[in-house]
PyMOL Python script that loads the backbone (N, CA, C, O; Angstrom):
from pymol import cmd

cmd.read_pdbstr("""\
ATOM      1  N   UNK A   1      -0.980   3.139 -19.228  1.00  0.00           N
ATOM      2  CA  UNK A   1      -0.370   3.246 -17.922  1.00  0.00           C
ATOM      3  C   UNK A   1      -0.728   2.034 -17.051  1.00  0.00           C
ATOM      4  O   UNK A   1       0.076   1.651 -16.202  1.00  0.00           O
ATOM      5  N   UNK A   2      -1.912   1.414 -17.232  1.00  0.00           N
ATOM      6  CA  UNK A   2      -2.458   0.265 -16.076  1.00  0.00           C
ATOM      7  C   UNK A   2      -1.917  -0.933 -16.513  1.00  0.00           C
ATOM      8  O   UNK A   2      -2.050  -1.978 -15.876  1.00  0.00           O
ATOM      9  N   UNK A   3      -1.192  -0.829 -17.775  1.00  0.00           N
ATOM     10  CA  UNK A   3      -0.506  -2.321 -18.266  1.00  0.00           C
ATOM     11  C   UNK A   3       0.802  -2.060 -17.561  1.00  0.00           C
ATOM     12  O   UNK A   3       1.152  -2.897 -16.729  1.00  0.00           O
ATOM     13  N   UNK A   4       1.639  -0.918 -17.800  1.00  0.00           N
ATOM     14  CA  UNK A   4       2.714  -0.650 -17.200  1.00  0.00           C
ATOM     15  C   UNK A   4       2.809  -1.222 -15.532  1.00  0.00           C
ATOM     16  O   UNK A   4       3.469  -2.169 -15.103  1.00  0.00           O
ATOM     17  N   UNK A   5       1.982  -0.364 -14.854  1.00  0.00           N
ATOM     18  CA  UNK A   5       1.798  -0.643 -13.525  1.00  0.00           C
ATOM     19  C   UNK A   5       1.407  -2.594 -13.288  1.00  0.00           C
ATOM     20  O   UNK A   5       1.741  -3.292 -12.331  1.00  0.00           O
ATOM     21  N   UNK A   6       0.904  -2.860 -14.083  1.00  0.00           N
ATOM     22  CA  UNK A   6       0.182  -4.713 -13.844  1.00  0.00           C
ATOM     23  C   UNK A   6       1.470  -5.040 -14.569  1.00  0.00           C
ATOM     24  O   UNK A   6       1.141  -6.224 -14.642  1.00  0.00           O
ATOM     25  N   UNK A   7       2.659  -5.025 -15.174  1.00  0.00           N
ATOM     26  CA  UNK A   7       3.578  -5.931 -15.644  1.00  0.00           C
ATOM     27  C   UNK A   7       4.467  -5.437 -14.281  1.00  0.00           C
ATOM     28  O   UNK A   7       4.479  -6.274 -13.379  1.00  0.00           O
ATOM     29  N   UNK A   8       5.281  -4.066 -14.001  1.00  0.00           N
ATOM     30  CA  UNK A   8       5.766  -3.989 -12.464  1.00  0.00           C
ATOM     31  C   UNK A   8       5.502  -4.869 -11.341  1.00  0.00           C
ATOM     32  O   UNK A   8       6.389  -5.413 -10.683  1.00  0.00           O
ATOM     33  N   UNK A   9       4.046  -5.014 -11.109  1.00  0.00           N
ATOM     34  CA  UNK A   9       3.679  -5.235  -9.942  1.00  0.00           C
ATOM     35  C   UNK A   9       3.668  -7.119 -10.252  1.00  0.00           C
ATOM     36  O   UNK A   9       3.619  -7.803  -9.230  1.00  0.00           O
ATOM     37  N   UNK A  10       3.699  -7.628 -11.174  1.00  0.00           N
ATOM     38  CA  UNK A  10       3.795  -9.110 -11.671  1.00  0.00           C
ATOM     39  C   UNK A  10       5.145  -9.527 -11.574  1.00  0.00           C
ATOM     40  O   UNK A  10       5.576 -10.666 -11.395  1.00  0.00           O
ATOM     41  N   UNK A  11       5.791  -8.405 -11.723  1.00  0.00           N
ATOM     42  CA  UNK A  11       7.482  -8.879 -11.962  1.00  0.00           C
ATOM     43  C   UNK A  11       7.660  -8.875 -10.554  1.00  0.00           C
ATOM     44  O   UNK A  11       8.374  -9.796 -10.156  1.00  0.00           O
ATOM     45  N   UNK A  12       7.119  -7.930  -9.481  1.00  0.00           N
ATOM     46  CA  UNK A  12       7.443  -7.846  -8.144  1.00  0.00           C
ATOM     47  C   UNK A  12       7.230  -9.535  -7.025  1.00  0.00           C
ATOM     48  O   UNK A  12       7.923 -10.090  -6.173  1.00  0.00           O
ATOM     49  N   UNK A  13       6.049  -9.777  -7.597  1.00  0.00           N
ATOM     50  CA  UNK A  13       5.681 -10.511  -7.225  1.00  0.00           C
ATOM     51  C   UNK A  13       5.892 -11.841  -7.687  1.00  0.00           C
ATOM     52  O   UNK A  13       5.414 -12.783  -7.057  1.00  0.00           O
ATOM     53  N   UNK A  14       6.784 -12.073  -9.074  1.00  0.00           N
ATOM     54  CA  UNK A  14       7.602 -13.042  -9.467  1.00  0.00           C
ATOM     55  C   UNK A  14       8.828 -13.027  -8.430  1.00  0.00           C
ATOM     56  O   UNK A  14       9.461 -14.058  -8.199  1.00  0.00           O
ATOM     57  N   UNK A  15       9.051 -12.106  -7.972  1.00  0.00           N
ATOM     58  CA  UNK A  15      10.526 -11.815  -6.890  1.00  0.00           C
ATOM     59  C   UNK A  15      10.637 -12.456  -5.693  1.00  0.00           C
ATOM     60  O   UNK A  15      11.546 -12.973  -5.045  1.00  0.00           O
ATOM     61  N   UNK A  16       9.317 -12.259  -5.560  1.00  0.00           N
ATOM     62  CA  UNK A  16       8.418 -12.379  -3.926  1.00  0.00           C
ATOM     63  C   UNK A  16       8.995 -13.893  -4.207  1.00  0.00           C
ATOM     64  O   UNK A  16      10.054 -14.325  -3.750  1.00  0.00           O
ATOM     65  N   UNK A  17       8.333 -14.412  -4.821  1.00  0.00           N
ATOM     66  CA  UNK A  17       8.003 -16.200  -4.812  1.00  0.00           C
ATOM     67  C   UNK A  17       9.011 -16.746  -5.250  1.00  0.00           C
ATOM     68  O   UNK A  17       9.105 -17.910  -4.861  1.00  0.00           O
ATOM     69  N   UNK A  18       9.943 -16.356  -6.000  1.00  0.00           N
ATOM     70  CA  UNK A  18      11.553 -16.496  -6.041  1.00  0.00           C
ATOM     71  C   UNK A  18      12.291 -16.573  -4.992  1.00  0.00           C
ATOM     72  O   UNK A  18      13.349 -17.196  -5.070  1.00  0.00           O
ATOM     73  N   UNK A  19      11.979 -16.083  -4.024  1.00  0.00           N
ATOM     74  CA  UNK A  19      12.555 -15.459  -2.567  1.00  0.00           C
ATOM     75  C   UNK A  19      12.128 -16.308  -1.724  1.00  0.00           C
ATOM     76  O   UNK A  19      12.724 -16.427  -0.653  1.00  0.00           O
ATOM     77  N   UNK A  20      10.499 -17.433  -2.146  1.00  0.00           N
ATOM     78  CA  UNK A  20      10.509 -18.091  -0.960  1.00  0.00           C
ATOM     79  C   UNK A  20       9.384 -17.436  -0.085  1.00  0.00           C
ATOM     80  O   UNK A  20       9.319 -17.651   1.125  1.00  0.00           O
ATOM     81  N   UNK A  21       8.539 -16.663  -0.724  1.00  0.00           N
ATOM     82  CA  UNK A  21       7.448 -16.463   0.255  1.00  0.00           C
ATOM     83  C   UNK A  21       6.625 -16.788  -0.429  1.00  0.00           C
ATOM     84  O   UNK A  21       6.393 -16.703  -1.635  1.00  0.00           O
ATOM     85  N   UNK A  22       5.813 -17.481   1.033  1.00  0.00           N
ATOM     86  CA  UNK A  22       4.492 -18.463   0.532  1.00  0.00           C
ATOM     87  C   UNK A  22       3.210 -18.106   0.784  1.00  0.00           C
ATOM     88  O   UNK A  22       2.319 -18.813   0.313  1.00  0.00           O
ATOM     89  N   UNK A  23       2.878 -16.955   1.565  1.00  0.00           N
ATOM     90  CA  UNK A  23       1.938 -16.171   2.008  1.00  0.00           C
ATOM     91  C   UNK A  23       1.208 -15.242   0.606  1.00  0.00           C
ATOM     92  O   UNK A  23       1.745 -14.578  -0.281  1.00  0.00           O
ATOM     93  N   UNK A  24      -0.059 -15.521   0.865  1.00  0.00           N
ATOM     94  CA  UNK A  24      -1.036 -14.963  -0.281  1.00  0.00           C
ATOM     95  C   UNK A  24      -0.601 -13.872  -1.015  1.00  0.00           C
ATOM     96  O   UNK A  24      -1.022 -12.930  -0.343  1.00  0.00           O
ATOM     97  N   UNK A  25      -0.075 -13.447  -1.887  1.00  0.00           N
ATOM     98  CA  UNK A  25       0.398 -11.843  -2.350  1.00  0.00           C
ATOM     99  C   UNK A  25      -0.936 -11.794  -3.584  1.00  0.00           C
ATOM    100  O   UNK A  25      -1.342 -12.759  -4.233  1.00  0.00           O
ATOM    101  N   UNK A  26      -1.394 -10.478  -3.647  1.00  0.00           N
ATOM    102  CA  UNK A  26      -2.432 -10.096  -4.527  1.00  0.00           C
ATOM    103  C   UNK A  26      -2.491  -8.533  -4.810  1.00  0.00           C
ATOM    104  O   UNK A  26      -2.073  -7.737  -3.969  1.00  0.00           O
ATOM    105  N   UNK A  27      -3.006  -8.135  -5.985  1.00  0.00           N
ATOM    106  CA  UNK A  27      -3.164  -6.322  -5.876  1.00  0.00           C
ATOM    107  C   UNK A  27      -4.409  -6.312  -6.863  1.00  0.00           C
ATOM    108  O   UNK A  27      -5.012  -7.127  -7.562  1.00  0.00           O
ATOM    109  N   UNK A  28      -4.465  -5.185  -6.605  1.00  0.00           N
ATOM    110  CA  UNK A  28      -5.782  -4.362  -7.767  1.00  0.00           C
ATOM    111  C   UNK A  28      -5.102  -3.303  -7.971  1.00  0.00           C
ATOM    112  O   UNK A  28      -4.204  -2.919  -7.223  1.00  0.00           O
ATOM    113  N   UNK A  29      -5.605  -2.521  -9.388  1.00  0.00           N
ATOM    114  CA  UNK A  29      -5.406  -1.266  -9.921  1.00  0.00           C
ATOM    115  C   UNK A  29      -6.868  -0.845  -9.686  1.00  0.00           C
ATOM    116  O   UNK A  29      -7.927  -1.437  -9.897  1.00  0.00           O
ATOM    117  N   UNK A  30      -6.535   0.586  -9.091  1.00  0.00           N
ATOM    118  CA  UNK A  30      -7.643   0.997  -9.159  1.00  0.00           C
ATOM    119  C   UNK A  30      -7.892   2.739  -9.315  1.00  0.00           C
ATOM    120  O   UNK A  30      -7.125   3.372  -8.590  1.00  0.00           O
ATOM    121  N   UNK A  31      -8.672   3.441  -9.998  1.00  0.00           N
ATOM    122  CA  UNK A  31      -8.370   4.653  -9.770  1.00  0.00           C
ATOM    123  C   UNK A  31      -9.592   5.227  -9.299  1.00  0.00           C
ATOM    124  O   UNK A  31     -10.680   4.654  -9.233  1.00  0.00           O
ATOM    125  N   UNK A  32      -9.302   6.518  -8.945  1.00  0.00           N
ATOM    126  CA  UNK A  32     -10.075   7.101  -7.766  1.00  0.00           C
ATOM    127  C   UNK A  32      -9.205   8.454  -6.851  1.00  0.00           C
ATOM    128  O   UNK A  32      -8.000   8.527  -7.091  1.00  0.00           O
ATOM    129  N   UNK A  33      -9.599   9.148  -6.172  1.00  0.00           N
ATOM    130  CA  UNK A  33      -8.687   9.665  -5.232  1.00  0.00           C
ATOM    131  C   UNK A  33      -7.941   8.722  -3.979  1.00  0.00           C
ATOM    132  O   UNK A  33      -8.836   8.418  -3.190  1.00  0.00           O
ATOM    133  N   UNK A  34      -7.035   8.337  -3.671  1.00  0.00           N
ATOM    134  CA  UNK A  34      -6.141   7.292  -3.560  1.00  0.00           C
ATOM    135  C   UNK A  34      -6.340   7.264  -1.842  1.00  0.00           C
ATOM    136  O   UNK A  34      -5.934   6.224  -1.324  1.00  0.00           O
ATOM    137  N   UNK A  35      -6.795   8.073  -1.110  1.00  0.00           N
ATOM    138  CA  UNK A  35      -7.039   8.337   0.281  1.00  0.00           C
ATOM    139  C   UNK A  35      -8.204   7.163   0.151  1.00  0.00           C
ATOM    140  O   UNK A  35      -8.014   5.955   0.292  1.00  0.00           O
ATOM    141  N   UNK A  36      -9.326   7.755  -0.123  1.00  0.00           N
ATOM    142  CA  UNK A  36     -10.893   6.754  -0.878  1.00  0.00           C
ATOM    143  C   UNK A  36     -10.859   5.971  -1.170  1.00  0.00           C
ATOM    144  O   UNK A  36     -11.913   5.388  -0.913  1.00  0.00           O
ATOM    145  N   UNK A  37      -9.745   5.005  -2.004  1.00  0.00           N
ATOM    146  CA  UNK A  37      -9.637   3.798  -2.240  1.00  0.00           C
ATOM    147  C   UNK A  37      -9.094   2.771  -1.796  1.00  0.00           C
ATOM    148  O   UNK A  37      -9.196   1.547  -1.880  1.00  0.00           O
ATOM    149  N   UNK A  38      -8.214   3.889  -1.077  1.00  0.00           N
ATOM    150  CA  UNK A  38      -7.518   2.283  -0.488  1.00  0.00           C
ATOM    151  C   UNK A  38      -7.875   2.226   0.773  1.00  0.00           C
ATOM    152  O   UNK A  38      -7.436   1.285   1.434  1.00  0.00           O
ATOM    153  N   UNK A  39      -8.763   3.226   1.418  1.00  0.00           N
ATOM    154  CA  UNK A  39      -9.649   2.577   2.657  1.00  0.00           C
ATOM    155  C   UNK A  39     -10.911   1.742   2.475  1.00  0.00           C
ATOM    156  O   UNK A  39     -11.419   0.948   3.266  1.00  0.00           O
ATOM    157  N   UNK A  40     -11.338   2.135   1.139  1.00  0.00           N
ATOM    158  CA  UNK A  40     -12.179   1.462   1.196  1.00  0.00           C
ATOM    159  C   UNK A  40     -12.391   0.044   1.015  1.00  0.00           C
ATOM    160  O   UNK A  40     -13.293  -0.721   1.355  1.00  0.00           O
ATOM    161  N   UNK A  41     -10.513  -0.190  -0.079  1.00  0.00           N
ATOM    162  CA  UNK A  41     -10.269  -1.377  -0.127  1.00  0.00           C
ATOM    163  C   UNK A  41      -9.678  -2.319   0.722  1.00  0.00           C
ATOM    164  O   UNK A  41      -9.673  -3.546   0.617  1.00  0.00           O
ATOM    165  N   UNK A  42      -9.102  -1.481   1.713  1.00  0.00           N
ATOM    166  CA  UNK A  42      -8.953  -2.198   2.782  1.00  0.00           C
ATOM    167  C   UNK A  42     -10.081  -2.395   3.677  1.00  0.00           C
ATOM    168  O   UNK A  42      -9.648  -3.462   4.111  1.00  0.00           O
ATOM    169  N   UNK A  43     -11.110  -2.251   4.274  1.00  0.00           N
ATOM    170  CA  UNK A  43     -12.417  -2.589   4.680  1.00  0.00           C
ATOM    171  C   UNK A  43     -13.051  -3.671   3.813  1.00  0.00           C
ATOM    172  O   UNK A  43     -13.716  -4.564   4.339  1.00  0.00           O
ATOM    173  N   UNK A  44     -12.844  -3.606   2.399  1.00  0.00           N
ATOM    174  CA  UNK A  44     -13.788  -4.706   1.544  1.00  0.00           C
ATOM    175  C   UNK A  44     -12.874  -5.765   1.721  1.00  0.00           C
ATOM    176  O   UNK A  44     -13.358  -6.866   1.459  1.00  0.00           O
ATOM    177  N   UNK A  45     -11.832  -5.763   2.045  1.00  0.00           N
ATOM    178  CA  UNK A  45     -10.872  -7.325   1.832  1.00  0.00           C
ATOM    179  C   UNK A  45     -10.501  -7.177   3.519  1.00  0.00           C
ATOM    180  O   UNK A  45      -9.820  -8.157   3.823  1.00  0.00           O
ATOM    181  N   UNK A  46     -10.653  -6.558   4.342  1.00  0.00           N
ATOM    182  CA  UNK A  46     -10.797  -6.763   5.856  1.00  0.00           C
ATOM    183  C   UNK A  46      -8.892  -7.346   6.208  1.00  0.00           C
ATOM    184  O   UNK A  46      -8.377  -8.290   6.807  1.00  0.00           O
ATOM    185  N   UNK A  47      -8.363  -6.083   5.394  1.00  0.00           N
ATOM    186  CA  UNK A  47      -7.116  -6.142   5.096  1.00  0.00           C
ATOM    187  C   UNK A  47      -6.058  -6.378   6.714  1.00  0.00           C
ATOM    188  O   UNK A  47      -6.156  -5.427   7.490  1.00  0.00           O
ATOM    189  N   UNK A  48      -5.419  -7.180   7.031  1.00  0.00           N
ATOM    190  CA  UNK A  48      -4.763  -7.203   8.197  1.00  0.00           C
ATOM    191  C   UNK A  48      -3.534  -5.883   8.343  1.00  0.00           C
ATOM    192  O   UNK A  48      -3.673  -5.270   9.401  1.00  0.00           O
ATOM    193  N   UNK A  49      -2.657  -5.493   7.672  1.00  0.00           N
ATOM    194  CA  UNK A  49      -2.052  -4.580   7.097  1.00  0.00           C
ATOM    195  C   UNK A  49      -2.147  -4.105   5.835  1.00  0.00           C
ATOM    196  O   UNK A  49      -2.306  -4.690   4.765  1.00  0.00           O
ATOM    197  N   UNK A  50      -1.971  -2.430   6.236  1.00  0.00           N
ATOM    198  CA  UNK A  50      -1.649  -1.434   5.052  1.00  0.00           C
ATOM    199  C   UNK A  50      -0.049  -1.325   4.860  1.00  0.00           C
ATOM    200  O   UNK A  50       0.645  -0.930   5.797  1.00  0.00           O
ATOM    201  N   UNK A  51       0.426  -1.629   3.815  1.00  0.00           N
ATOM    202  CA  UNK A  51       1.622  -0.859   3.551  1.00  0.00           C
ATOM    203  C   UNK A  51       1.947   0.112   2.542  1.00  0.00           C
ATOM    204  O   UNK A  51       1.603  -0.054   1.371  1.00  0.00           O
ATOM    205  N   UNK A  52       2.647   1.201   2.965  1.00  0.00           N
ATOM    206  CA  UNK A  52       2.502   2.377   2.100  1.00  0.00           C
ATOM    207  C   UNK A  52       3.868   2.792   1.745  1.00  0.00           C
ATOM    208  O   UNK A  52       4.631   2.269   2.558  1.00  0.00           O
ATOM    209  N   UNK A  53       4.517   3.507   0.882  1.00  0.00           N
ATOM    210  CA  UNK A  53       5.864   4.270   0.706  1.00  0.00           C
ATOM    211  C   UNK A  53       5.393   5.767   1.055  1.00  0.00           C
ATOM    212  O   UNK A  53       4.296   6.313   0.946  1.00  0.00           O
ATOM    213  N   UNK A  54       6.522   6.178   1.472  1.00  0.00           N
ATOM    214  CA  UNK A  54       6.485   7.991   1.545  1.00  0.00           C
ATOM    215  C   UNK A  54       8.078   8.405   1.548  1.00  0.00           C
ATOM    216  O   UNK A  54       9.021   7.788   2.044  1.00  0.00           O
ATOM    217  N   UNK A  55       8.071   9.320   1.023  1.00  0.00           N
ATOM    218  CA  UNK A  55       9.692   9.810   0.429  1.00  0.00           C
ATOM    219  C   UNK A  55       9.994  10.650   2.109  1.00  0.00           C
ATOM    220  O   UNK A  55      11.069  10.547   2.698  1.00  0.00           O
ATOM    221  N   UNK A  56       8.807  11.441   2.639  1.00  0.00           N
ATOM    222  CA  UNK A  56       8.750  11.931   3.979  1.00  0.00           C
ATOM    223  C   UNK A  56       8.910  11.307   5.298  1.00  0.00           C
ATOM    224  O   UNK A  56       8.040  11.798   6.017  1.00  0.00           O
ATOM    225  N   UNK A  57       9.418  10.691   5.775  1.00  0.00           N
ATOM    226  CA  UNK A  57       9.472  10.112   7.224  1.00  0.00           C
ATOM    227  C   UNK A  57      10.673  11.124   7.988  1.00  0.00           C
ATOM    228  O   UNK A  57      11.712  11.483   7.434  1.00  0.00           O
ATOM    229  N   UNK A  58      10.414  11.346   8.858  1.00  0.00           N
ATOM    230  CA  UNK A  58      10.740  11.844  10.299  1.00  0.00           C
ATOM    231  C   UNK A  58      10.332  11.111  11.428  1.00  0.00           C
ATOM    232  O   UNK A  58       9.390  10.340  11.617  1.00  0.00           O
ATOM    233  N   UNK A  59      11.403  11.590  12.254  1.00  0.00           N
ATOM    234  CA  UNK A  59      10.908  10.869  13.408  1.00  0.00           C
ATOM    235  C   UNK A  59       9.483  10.948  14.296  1.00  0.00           C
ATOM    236  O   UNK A  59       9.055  10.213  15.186  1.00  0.00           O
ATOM    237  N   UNK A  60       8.964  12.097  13.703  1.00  0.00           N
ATOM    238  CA  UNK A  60       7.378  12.598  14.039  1.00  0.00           C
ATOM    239  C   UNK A  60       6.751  12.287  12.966  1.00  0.00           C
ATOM    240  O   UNK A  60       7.206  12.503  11.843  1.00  0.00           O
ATOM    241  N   UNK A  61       5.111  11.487  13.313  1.00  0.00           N
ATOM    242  CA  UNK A  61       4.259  11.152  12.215  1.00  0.00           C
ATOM    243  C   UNK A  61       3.607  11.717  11.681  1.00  0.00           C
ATOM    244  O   UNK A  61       2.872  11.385  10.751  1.00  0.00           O
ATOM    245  N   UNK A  62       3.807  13.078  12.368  1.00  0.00           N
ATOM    246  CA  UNK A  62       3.466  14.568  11.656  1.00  0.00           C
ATOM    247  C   UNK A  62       4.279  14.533  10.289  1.00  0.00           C
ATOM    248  O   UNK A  62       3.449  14.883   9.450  1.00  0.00           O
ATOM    249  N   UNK A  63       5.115  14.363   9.842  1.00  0.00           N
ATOM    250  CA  UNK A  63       5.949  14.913   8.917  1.00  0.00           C
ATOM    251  C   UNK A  63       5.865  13.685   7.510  1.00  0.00           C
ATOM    252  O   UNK A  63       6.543  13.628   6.484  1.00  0.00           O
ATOM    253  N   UNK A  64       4.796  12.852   7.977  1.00  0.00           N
ATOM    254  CA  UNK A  64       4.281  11.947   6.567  1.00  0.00           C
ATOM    255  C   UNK A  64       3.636  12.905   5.622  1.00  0.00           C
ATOM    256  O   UNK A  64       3.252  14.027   5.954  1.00  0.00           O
ATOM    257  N   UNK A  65       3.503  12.199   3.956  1.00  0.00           N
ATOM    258  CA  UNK A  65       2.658  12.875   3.227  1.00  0.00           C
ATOM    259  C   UNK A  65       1.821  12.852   3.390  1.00  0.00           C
ATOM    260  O   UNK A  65       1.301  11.875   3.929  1.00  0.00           O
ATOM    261  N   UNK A  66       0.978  14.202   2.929  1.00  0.00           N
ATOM    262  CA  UNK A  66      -0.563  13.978   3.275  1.00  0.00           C
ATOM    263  C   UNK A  66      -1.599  12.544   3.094  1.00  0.00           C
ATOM    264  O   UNK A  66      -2.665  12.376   3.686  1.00  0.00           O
ATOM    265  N   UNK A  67      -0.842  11.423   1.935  1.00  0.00           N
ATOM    266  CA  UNK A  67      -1.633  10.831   1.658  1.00  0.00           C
ATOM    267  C   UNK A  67      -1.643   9.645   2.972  1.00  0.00           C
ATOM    268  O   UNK A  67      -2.613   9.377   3.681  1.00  0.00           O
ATOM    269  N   UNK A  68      -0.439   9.120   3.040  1.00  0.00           N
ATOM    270  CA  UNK A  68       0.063   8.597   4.230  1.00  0.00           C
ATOM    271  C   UNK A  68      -0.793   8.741   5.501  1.00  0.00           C
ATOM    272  O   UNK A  68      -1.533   7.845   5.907  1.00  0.00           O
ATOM    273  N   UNK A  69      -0.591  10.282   6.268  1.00  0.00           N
ATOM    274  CA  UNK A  69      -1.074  10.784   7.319  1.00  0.00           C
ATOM    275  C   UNK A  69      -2.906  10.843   7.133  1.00  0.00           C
ATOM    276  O   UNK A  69      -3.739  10.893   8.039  1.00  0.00           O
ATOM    277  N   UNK A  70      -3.098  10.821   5.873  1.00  0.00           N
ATOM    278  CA  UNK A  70      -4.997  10.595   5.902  1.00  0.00           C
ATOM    279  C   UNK A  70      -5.081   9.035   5.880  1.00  0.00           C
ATOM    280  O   UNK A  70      -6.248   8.686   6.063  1.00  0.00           O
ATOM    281  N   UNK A  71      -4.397   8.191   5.748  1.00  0.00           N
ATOM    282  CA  UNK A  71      -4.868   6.852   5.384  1.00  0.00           C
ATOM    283  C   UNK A  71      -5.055   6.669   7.051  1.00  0.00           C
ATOM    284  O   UNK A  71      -6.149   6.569   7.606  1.00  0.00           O
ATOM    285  N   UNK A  72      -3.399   6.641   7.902  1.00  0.00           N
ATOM    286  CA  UNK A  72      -3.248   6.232   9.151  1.00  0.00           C
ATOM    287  C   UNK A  72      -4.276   7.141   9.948  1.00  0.00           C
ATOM    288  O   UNK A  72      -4.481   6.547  11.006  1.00  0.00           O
ATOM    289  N   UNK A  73      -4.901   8.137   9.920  1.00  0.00           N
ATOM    290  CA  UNK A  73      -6.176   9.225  10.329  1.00  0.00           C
ATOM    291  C   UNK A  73      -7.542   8.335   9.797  1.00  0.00           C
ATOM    292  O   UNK A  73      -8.630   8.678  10.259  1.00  0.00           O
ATOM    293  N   UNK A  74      -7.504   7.499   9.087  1.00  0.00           N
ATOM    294  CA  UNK A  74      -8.978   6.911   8.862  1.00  0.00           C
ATOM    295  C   UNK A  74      -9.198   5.290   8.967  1.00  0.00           C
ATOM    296  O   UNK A  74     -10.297   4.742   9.048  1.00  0.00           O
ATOM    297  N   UNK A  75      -7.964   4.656   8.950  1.00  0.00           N
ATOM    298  CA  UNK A  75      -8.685   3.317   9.327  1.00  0.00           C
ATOM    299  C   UNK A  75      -8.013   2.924  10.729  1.00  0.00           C
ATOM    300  O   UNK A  75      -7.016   3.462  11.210  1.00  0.00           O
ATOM    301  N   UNK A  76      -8.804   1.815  11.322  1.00  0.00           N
ATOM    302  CA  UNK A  76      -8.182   1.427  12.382  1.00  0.00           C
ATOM    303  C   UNK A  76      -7.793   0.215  12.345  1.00  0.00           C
ATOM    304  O   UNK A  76      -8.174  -0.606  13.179  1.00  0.00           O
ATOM    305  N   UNK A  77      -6.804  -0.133  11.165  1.00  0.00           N
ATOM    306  CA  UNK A  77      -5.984  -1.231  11.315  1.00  0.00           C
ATOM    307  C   UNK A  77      -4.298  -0.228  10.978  1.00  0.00           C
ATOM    308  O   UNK A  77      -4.024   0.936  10.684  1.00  0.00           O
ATOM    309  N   UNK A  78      -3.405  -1.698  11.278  1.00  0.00           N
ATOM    310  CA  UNK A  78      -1.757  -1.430  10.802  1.00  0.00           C
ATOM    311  C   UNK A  78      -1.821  -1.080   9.800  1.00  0.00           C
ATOM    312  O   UNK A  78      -2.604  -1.304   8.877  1.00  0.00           O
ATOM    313  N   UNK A  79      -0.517  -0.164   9.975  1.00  0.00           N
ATOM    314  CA  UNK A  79      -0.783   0.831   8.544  1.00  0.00           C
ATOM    315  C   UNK A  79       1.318   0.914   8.654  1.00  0.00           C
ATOM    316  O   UNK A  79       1.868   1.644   9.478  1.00  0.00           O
ATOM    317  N   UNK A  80       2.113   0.022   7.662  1.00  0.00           N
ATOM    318  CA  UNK A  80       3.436   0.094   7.692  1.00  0.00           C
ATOM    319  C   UNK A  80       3.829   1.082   6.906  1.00  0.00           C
ATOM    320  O   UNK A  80       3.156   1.203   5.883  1.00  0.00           O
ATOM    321  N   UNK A  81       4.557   1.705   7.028  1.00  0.00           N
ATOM    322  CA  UNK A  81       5.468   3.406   6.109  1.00  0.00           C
ATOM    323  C   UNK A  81       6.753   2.914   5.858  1.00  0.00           C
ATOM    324  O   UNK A  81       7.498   3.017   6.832  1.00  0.00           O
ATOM    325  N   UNK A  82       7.368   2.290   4.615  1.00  0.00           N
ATOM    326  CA  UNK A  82       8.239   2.367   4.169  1.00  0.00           C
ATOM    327  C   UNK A  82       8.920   3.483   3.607  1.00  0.00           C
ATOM    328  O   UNK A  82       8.336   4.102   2.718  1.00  0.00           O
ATOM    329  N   UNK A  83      10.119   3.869   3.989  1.00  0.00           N
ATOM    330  CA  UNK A  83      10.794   4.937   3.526  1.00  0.00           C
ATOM    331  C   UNK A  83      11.486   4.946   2.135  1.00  0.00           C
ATOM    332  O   UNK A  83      12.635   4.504   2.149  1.00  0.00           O
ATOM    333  N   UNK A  84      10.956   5.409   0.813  1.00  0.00           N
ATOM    334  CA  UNK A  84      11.004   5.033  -0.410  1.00  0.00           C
ATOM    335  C   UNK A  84      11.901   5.639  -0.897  1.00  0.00           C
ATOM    336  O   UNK A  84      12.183   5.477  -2.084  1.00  0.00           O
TER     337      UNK A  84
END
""", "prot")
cmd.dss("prot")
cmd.show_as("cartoon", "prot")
cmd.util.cbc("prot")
cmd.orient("prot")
């Protein structure tokens, strides 16, 4: 599964730079409970933005997924919600 996910996320980012963006792009795989990790990985890389997908958006930020609504509940940086 983590080769699957690292050839996706390589092809994404072949797209990116195809497209003309020149700004740092980078990821990690990582597993863990996914609330836990990616705050924590955003604190260790002192991340300027979070961006996240959620199939849930409403016009209230009540109505994110739980994972979503715990990330934006625990750190205090930008946190973007793409509607997936």
């Amino acid at each position: 599964m983590e080769g699957e996910a690292k050839q996706m996320i390589e092809e994404k980012m072949r797209f990116c730079k195809q497209a003309g963006v020149k700004s740092q792009v980078s990821y990690r795989i990582q597993t863990g409970k996914p609330v836990d990790e990616i705050v924590k990985l955003s604190n260790d890389v002192n991340a300027d933005l979070i961006v996240m997908a959620s199939k849930r958006i409403s016009s209230v930020v009540k109505g994110l997924g739980s994972t979503a609504r715990k990330i934006i509940d625990a750190v205090e940086r930008p946190v973007l919600i793409v509607h997936q």
